[in-house]
Legacy VTK file of the C-alpha trace (Angstrom):
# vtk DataFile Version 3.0
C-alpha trace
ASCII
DATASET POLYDATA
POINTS 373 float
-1.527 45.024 61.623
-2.183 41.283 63.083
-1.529 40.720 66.357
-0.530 37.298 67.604
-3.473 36.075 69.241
-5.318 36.921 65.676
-6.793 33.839 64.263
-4.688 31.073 62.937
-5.547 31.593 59.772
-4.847 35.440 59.334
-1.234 34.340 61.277
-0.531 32.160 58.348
-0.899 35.086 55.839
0.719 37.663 57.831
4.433 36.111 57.243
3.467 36.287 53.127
3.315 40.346 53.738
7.331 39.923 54.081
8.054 38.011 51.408
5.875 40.397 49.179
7.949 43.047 50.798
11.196 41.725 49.780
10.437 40.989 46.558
9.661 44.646 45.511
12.958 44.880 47.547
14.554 42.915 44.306
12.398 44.464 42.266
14.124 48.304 42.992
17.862 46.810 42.547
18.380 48.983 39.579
21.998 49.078 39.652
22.213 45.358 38.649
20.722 46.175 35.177
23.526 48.125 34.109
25.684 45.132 34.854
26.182 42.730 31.856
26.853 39.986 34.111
23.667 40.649 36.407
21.284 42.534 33.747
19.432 39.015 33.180
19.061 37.468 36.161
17.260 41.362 37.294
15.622 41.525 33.617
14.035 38.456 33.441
13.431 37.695 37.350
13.924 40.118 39.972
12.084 43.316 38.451
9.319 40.805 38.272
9.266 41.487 42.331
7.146 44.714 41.597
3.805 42.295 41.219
4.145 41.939 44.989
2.091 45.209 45.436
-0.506 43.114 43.512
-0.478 40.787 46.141
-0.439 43.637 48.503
-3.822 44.655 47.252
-5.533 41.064 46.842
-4.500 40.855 50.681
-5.832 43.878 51.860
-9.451 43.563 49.802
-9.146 40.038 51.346
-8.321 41.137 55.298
-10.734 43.931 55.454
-14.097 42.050 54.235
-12.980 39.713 56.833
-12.166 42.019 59.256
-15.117 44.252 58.836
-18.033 42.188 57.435
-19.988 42.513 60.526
-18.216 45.522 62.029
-20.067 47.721 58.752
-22.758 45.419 57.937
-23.469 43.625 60.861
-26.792 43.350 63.477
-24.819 45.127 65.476
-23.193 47.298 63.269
-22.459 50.747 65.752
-23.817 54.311 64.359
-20.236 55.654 64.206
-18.775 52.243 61.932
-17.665 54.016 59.223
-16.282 56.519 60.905
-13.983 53.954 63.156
-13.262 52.500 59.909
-11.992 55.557 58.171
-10.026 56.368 61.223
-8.299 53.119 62.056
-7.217 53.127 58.099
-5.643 56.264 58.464
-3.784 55.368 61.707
-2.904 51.994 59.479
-0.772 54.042 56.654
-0.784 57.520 57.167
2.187 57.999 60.465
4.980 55.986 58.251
3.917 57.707 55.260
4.455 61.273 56.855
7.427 59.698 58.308
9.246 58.361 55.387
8.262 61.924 53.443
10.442 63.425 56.308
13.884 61.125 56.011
13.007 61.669 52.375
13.054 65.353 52.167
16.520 64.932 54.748
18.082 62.882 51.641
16.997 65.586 48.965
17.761 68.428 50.695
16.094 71.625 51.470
16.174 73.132 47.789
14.919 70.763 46.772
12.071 70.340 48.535
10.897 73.921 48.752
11.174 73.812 45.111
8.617 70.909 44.775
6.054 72.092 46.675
3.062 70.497 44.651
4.495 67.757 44.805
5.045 67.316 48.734
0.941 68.736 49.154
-0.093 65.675 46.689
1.838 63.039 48.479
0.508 64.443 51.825
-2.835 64.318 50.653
-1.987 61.027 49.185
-3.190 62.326 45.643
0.144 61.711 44.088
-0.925 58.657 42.001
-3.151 60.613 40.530
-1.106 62.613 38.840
-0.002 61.129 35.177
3.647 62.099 35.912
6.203 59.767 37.452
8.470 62.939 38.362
5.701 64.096 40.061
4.267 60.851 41.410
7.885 59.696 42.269
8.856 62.679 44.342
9.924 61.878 47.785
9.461 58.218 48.617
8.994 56.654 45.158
7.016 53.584 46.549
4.151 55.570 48.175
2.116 55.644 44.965
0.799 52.598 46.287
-0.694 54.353 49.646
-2.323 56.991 47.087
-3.923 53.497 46.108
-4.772 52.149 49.348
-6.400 55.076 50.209
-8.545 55.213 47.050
-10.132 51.371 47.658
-10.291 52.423 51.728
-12.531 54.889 50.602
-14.421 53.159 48.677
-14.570 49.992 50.691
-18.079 50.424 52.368
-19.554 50.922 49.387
-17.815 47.527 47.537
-18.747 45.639 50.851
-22.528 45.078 50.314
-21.900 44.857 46.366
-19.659 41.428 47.055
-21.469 40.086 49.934
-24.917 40.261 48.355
-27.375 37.487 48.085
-27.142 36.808 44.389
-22.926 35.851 43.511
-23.915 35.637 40.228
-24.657 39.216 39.886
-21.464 40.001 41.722
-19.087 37.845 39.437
-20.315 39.649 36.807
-20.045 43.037 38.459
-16.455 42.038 38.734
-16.033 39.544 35.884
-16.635 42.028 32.885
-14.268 44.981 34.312
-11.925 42.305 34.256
-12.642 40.967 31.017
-12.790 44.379 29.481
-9.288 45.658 30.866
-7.936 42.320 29.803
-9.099 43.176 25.858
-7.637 46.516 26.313
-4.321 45.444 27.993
-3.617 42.797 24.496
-4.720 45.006 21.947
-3.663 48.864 23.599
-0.187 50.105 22.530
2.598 48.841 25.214
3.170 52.463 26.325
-0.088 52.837 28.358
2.252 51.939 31.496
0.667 54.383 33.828
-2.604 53.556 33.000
-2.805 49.703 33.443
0.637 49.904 36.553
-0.311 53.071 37.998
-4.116 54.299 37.696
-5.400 53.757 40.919
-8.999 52.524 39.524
-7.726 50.042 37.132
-5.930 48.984 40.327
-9.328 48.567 42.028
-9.376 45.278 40.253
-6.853 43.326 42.267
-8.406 44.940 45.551
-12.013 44.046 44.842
-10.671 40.276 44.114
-9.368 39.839 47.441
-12.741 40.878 48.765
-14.381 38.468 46.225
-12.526 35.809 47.203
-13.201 36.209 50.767
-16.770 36.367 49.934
-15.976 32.469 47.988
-14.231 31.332 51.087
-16.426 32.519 53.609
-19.377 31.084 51.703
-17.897 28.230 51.640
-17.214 27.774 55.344
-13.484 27.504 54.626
-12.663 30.744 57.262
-14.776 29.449 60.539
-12.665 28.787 63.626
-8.761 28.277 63.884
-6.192 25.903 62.031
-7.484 22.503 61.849
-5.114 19.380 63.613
-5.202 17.070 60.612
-4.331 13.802 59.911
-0.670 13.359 58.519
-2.203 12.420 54.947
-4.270 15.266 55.442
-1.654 17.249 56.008
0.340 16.366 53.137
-1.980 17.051 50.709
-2.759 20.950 51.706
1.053 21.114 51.512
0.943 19.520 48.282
-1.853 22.478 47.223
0.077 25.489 49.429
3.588 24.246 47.130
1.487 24.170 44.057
0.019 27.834 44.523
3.254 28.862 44.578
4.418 27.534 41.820
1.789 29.105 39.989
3.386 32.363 41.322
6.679 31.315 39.349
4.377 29.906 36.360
2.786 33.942 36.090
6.539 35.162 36.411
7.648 33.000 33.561
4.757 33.852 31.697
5.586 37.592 32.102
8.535 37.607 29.854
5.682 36.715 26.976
2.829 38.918 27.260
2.379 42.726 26.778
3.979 44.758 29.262
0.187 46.029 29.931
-0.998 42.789 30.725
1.600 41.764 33.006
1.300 45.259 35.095
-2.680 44.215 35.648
-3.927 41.184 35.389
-1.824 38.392 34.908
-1.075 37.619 38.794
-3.983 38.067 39.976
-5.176 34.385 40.025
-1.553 32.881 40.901
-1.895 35.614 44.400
-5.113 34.419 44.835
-4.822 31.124 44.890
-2.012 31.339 47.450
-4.056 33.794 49.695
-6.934 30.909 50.063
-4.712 28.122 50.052
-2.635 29.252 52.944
-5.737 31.150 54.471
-6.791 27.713 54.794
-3.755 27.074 57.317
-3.650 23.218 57.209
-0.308 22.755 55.209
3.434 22.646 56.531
4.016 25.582 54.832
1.139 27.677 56.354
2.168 26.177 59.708
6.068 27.412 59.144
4.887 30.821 58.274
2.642 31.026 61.394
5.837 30.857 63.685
6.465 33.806 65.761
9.451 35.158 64.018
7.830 35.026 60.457
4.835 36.657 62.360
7.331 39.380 62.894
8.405 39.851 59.704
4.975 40.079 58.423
4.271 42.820 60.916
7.160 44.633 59.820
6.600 44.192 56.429
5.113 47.870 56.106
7.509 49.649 57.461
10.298 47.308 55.069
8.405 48.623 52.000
8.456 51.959 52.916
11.657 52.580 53.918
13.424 49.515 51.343
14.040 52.374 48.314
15.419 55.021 50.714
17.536 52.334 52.489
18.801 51.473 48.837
19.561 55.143 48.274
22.039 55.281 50.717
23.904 52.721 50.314
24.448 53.254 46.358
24.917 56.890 47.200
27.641 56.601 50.033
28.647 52.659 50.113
29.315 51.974 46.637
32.549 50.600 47.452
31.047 47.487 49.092
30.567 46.615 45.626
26.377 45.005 44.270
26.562 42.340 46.501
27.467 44.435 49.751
24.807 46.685 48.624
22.078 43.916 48.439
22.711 42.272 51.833
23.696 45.562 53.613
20.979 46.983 52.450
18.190 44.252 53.122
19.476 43.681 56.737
19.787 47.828 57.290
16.251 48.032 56.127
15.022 45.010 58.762
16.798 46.870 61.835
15.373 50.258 60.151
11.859 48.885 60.010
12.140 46.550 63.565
13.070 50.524 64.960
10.200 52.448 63.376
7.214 49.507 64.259
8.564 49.130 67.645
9.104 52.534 68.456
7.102 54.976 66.106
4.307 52.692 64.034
2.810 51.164 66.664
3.040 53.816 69.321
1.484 56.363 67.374
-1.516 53.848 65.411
-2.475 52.845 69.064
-2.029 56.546 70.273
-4.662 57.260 66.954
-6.524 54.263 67.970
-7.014 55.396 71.247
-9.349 57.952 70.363
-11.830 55.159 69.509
-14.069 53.878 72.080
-12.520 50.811 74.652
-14.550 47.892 72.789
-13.473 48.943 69.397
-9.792 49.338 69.516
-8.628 45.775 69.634
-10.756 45.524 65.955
-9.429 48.431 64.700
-5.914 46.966 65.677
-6.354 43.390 63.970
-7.331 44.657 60.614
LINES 1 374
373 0 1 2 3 4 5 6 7 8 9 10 11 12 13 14 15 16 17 18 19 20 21 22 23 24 25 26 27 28 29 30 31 32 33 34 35 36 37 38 39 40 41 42 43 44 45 46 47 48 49 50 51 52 53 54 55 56 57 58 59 60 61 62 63 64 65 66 67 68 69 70 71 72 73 74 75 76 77 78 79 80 81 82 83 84 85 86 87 88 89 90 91 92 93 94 95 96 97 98 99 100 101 102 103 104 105 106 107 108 109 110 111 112 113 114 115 116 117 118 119 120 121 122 123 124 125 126 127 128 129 130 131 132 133 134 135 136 137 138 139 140 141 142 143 144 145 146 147 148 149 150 151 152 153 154 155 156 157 158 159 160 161 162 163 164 165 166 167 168 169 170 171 172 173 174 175 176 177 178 179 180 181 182 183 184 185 186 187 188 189 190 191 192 193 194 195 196 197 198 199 200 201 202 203 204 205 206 207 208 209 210 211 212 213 214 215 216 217 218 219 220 221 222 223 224 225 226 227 228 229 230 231 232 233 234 235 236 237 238 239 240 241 242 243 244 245 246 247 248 249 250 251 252 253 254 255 256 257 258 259 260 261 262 263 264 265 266 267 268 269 270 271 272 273 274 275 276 277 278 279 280 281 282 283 284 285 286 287 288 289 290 291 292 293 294 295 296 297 298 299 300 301 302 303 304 305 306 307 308 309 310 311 312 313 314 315 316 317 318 319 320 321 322 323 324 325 326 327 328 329 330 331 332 333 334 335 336 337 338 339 340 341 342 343 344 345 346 347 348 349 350 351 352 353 354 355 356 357 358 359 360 361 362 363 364 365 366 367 368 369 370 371 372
């Protein structure tokens, strides 16, 4: 979570959170593919909303080595760092997780969930992803794979930390460079069946996280992440909206390019550059666009943004279950805006309250940077 006197330039991301949100929104509007008339337009563009949990993980390598560079490796780094770290993390994911688990179980029923009682212990113990099974990995609230994830590079995060920030980048690039390079051979050449491995194997996953750190580390070296959004000339100006437009049309470049690579390769690696880009352009904050998505309400929706993934699918459930009758297009928007009151409820009343409630059991002096991250 960001809170609005963050820095100007982690305020311009924030908003992007939303839109990555409601794009795996589109992405989980299964009922349009069995429509002739709306099979394409969900075929060929919006099941290509499930790379936003790419950008989901570029972010968060990307927030939390700037968040925590000198909190964990700092002069003044406290004995009891990590174990702040771990803890904020946890309040960061785990209350809406348990949460959405609960209305989840409500919509299954009670057979049903005694009768899938490995099942409910993995997700709780956010192990689910682990699991080779999308049954068993989808049980519950299908889009918390992704928090099996999360938790995965959080754990490993102190260790990556003083791997990318090290002295010597060229040792780091190719710490990173040849993982990359290597899962790219195997995503062209390996069979296009290998979906869990390359979409759903947390450590091939790593690789998006450990870019966002990576680029931080480019950025920061570079000076480009000192002090707030720069007042810039009008020309200025229009040129870092010229590069913040052109990142995102790389975005839509990578989705066209989807339909024409392997299914393996577009479930790894093939957004990663087009999410990164956007993530240092706009981290940059000196474009219209940046400056737009800095406004409170957009602020808002980024802060929500968690709570819109995690509840979107259930949400969706619902509606096709019990409001069919409102025919796809009452299901879309009646959906989408149910979800934004559902997720305005739970941050307000239920994330929040209970992170700062977990938060609170850190010291004074560390909670505010526990809450930023």
């Amino acid at each position: 979570m960001l809170k609005p006197s963050s820095p100007a330039k982690l305020r311009s991301l924030n908003a992007l959170r939303f839109l990555a949100a409601a794009a795996v929104f589109g992405a989980h509007l299964f009922f349009l593919a069995g429509n002739p008339s709306t099979q394409p337009l969900y075929t060929l563009f919006l099941v290509k909303g499930a790379s936003g949990v790419t950008f989901f993980f570029i972010l968060s390598g990307f927030i939390l080595a700037y968040g925590y560079r000198d909190r964990l490796l700092g002069a003044r780094r406290a004995d009891d760092a990590l174990g702040r770290f771990y803890l904020a993390r946890f309040a960061r994911i785990y209350p809406v997780h348990l949460l959405t688990i609960g209305c989840a179980a409500l919509l299954s029923g009670l057979t049903v969930c005694l009768s899938r009682g490995p099942e409910l212990l993995a997700n709780l113990l956010l192990l689910h992803a682990w699991v080779p099974s999308l049954p068993f990995m989808g049980a519950f609230n299908q889009v918390s794979w992704s928090l099996s994830h999360e938790a995965f590079f959080y754990l490993l995060f102190p260790v990556l930390l003083p791997f990318i920030l090290m002295k010597r980048l060229t040792l780091v690039l190719a710490g990173v460079g040849l993982p990359a390079l290597g899962l790219l051979a195997i995503a062209v050449f390996a069979p296009s069946d290998y979906h869990y491995f390359f979409h759903l194997f947390p450590p091939v996953r790593l690789i998006e996280f450990v870019s966002g750190m990576l680029l931080f580390r480019l950025l920061h070296d570079h000076g480009l992440l000192e002090g707030g959004a720069s007042s810039t000339a009008n020309a200025q100006t229009a040129r870092f909206t010229l590069l913040e437009v052109g990142a995102v049309a790389l975005v839509g470049t990578s989705v066209a390019l989807s339909n024409y690579v392997t299914t393996n390769l577009a479930a790894s690696l093939l957004y990663i550059p087009a999410f990164s880009a956007v993530i240092a352009v706009f981290a940059l904050a000196r474009g219209k666009l940046s400056a737009w998505l800095a406004h409170p309400f957009a602020f808002h929706l980024g802060e929500i943004s968690y709570s819109f993934y995690m509840f979107h699918l259930l949400v969706l459930i619902v509606m096709v279950r019990h409001f069919s009758a409102v025919g796809p297009i009452g299901i879309i928007v009646g959906g989408f805006m149910a979800t934004l009151v559902v997720s305005h409820l739970c941050y307000t009343f239920f994330e929040v309250p209970l992170r700062n409630r977990i938060n609170n059991w850190l010291p004074v002096r560390y909670r505010d940077q526990a809450q930023a991250a």
